[in-house]
NUMIDO-114569 format. One line per 8 residues: number of its first residue (from 1); their letters; for each residue x, y, z of C-alpha. Coordinates in Angstrom, 3 decimals. Each point is the difference from the previous one (the first is absolute). Layout:
BEGIN
NUM	a	X,Y,Z | ...
REM end
This chain:
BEGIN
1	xxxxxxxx	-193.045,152.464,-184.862 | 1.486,-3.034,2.393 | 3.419,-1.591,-0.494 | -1.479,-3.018,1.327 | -3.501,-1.401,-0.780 | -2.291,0.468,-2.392 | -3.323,-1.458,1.551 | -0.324,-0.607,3.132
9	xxxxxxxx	-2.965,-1.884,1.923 | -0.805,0.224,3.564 | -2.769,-1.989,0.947 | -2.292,-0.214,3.259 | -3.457,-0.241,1.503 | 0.555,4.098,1.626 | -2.224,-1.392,2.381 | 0.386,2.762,1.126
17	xxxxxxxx	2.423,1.912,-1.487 | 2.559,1.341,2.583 | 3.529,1.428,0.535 | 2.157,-3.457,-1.329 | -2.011,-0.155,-3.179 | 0.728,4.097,-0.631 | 3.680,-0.942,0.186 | -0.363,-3.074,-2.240
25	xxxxxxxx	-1.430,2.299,-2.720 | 2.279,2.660,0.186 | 2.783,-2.600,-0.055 | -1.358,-0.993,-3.457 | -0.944,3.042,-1.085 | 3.752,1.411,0.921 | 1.361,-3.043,-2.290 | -1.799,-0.742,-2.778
33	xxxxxxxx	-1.356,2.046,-3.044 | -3.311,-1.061,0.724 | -1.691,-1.933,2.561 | -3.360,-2.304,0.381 | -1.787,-0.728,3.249 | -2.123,-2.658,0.223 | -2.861,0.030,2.283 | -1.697,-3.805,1.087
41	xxxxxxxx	-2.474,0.009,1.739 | -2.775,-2.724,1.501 | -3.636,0.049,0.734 | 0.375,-0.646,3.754 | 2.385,3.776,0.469 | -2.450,2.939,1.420 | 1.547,2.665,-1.978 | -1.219,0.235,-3.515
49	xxxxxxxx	2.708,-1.143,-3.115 | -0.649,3.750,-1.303 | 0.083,1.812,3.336 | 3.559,-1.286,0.324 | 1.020,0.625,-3.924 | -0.273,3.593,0.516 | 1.640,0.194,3.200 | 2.980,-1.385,-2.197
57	xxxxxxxx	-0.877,2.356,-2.554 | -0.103,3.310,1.570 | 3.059,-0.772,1.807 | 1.778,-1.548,-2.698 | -0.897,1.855,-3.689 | 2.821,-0.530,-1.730 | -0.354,-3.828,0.665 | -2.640,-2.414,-2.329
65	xxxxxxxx	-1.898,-1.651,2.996 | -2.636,-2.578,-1.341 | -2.359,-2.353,1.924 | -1.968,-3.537,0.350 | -1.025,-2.700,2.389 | 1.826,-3.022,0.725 | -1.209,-2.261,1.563 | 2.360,-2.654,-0.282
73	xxxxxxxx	1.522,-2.088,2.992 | 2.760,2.112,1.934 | 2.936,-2.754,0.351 | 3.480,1.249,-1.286 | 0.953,-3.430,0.335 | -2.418,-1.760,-2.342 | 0.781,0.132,-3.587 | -3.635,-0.529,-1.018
81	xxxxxxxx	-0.831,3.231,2.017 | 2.465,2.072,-1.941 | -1.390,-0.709,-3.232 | -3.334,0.864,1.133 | 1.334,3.061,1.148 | 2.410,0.818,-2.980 | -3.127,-0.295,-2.397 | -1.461,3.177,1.611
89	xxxxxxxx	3.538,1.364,0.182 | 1.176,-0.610,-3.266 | -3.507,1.598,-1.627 | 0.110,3.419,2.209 | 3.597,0.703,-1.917 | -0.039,2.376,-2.542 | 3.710,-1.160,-1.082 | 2.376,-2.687,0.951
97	xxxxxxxx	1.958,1.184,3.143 | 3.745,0.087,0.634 | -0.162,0.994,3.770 | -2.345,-1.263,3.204 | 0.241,2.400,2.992 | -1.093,-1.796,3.140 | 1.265,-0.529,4.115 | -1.341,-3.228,0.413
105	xxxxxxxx	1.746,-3.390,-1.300 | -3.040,-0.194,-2.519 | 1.452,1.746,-2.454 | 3.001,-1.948,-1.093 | -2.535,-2.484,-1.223 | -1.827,2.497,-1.434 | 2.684,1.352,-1.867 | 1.108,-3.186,-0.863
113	xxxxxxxx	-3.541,-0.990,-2.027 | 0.383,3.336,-1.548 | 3.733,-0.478,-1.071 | 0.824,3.318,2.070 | 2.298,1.030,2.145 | -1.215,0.475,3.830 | 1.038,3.286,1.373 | -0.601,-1.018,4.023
121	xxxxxxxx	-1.042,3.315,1.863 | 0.495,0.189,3.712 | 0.838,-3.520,0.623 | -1.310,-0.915,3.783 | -2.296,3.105,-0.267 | 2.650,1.971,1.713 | -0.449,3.625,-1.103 | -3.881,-0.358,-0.143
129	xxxxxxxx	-0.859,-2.555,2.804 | -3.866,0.189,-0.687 | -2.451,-2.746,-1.624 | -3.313,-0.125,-0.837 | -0.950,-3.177,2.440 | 0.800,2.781,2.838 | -1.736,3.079,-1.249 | -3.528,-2.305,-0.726
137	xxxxxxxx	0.302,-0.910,3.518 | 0.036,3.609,1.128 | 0.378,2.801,-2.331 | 0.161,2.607,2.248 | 3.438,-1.557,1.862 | 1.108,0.578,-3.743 | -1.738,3.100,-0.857 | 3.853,1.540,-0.902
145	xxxxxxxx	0.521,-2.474,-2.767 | -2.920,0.813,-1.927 | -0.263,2.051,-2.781 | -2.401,2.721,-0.002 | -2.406,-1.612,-2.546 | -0.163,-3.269,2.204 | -0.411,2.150,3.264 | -2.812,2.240,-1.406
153	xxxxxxxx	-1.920,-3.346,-0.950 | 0.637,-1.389,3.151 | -1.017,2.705,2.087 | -3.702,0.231,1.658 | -2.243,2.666,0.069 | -1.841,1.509,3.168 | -2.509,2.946,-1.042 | -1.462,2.538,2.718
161	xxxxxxxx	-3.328,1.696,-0.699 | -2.612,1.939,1.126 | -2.306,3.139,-0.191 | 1.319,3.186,0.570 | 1.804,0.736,3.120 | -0.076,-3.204,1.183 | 3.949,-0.139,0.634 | 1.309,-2.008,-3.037
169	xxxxxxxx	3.064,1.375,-0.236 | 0.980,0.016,3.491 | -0.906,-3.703,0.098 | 1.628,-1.190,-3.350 | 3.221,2.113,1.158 | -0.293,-1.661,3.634 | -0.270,-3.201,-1.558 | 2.692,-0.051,-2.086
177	xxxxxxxx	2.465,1.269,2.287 | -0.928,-2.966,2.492 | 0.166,-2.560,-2.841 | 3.156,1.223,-1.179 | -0.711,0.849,-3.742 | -0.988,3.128,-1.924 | -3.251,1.628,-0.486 | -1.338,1.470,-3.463
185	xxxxxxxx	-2.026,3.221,0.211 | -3.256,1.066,-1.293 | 0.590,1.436,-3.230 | -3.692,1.316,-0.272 | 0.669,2.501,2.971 | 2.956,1.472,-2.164 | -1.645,0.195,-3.308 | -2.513,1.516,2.040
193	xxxxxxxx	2.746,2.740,0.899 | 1.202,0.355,-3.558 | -3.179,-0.343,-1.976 | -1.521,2.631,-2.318 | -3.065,1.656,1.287 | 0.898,-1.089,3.314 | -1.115,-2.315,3.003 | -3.579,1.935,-0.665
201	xxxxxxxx	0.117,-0.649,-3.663 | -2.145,-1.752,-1.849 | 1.513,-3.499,-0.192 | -0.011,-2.393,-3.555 | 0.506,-3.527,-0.048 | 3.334,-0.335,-2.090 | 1.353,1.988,3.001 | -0.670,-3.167,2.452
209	xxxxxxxx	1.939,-2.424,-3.141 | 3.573,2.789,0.624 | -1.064,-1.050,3.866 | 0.272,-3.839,-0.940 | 2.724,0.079,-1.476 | 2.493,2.432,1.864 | -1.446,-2.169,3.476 | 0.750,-3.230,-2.073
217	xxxxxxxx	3.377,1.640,-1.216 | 0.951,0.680,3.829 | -0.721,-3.354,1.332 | 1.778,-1.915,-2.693 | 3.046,2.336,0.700 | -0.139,-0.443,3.548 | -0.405,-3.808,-0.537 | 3.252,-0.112,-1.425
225	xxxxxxxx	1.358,1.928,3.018 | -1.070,-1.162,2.904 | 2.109,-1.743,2.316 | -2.237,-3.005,0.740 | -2.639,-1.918,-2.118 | -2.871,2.331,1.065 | -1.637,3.813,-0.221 | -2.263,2.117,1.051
233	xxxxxxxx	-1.743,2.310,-1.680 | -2.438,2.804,0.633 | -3.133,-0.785,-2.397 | -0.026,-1.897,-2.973 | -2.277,-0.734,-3.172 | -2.994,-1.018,1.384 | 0.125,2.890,2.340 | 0.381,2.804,-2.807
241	xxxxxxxx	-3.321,-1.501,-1.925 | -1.702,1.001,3.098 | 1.261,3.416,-0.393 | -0.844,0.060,-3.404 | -3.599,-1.304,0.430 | 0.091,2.929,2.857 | 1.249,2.835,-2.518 | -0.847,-0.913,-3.181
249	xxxxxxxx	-2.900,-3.142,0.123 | 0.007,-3.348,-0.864 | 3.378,-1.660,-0.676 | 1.026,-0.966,-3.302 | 0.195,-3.969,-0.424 | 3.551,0.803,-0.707 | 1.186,1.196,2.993 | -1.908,-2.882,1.857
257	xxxxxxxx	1.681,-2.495,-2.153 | 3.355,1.312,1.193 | -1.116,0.214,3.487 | -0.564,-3.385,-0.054 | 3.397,-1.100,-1.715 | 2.213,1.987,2.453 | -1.625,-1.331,3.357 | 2.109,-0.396,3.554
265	xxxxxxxx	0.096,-2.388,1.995 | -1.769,2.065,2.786 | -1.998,3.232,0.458 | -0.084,1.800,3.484 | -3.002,2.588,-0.247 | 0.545,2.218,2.822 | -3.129,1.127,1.638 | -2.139,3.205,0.229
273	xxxxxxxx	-0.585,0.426,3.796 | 3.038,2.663,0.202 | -0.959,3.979,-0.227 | 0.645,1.227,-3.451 | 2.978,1.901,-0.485 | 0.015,2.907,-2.356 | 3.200,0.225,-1.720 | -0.748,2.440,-2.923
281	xxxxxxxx	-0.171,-3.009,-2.504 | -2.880,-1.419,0.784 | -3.667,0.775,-0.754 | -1.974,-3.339,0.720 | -1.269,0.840,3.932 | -3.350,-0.166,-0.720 | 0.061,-3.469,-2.193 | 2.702,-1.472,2.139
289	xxxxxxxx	-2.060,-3.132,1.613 | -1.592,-0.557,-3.144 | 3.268,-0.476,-1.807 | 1.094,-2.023,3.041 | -3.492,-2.184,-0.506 | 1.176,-0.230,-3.446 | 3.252,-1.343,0.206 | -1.435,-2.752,2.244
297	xxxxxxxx	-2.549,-1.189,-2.567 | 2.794,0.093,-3.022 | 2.964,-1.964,2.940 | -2.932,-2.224,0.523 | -0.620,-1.181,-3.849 | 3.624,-0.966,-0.477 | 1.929,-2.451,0.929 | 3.183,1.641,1.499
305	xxxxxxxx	-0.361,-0.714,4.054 | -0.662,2.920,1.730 | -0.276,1.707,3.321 | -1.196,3.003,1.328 | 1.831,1.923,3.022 | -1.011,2.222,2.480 | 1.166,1.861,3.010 | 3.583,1.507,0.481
313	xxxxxxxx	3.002,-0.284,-2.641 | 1.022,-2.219,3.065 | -3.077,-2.526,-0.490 | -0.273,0.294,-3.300 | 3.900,-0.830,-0.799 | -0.872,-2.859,2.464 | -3.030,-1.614,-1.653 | 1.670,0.408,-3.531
321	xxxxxxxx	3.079,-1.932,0.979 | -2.659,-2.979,1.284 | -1.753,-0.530,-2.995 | 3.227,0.497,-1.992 | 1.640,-2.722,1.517 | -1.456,-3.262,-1.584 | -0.498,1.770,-2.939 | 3.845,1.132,-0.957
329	xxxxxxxx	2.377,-2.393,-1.638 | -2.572,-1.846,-2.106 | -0.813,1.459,-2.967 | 4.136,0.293,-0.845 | 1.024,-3.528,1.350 | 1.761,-1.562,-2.716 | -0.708,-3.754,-0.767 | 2.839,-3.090,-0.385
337	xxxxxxx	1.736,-0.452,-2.798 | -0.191,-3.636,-2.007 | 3.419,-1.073,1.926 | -1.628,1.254,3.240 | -2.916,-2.450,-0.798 | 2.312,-3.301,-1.072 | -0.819,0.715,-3.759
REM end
């Protein structure tokens, strides 16, 4: 139990949620018996109300973290605007408050309509010299204030595919060292290690769901890891309902349904005009420009952009980094805030 508070509040837009607002909680949580964050949001803000409630609450369980939109004037100066304000404030509380945890001069006021005493953390912002103005203009100059939640929801995906032994792997690895980020492995070619009966086997479908979701499992881990807001990885989804339509038959609409909720924002299909290279994994020699024929026709029905590359891991590093440029940075960019806009 605190000494000194029994409900605190510590309010914000987390938009998004980085290093200063971290210490602001922890300051509260430190002081009082039990604390309440308050989450406004407005319709204009790219990231969703909820997205950026559970960053707070998987960071932050002990804490009561509750959200709504406000779209009220932001003017700190203008009485009228308060009380718009305090009418969305004062209905999020689950109890009066005797503390408000803030940096910024806001909070006297704050505390003031709330007959609480303001508990100023980091005045001037000089332990944690980050705010959220910078980081929207370029999250990855920021990328160390982020928690992991915000930097795995931030982060792009680029997925590699192909046929057999048409050099995935070396690619996606070759890639991802040039970018400067991390690449996820196939988790198919392991299970296919580890599996019972196995790579000759016969194969069931509930063995391509464990597939989903260790690949799935990998990414979001590595998403959380990497050290910039981007990743490659070697296959994906849509790739293993190939492999089961190849092994098993038509794919269940439930693995196509997840396919399509966990797309990239690229595919590179690398092509199948290299000699086949028999590693003792692999069994698909005689089907290999069909499956290549097939993973055109299923790239070509979606709408992720996509390119095909050819030639040496030279070229085709080369050609992947030209189509990647105009597409990188845009599915992530993170809009203005109401104060941004004059609202």
């Amino acid at each position: 139990m605190s000494d000194t508070y029994r409900h605190g509040l510590v309010l914000g837009k987390f938009y998004p949620f980085h290093a200063g607002h971290q210490a602001l909680v922890r300051a509260a949580l430190r002081a009082c018996d039990r604390v309440t964050v308050e989450l406004l949001g407005a319709q204009v803000e790219t990231i969703p109300l909820e997205v950026r409630a559970e960053w707070l609450r998987e960071e932050h369980p002990t804490a009561h973290v509750v959200a709504a939109m406000d779209e009220g004037r932001v003017d700190f100066d203008d009485p009228e605007a308060w009380d718009e304000h305090m009418v969305v404030i004062s209905d999020l509380l689950p109890a009066p408050v005797d503390a408000v945890f803030s940096s910024d001069a806001y909070g006297e006021e704050l505390a003031r309509r709330l007959d609480a005493t303001w508990v100023q953390v980091d005045p001037g912002r000089m332990l944690n010299p980050v705010s959220g103005t910078a980081i929207r203009r370029d999250p990855a100059a920021h990328w160390g204030e982020l928690p992991a939640p915000v930097r795995a929801w931030l982060t792009e995906r680029i997925v590699v595919l192909g046929a057999e032994s048409t050099g995935t792997t070396t690619l996606a690895e070759e890639l991802a060292a040039e970018l400067g980020t991390h690449c996820v492995p196939e988790y198919g070619r392991l299970w296919s290690e580890i599996r019972p009966g196995g790579l000759f086997g016969p194969w069931r479908s509930d063995e391509f769901d464990l597939i989903v979701d260790r690949q799935i499992g990998w990414e979001n881990a590595a998403r959380r890891r990497v050290p910039k807001p981007l990743l490659v990885c070697d296959t994906d989804v849509l790739a293993t309902t190939l492999w089961h339509e190849r092994y098993v038959g038509p794919t269940p609409d439930h693995l196509l349904d997840r396919a399509a909720a966990h797309r990239p924002v690229a595919y590179v299909l690398t092509g199948d005009e290299i000699p086949f290279v028999q590693d003792g994994m692999r069994d698909g020699e005689h089907v290999r420009h069909g499956m290549q024929e097939r993973f055109r026709e299923v790239l070509a029905e979606q709408p992720v952009p996509w390119i095909e590359v050819r030639g040496s891991v030279l070229e085709r590093l080369a050609a992947t980094q030209e189509f990647l440029g105009p597409l990188l940075g845009r599915s992530n960019r993170i809009g203005p805030s109401l104060e941004e806009l004059g609202r």
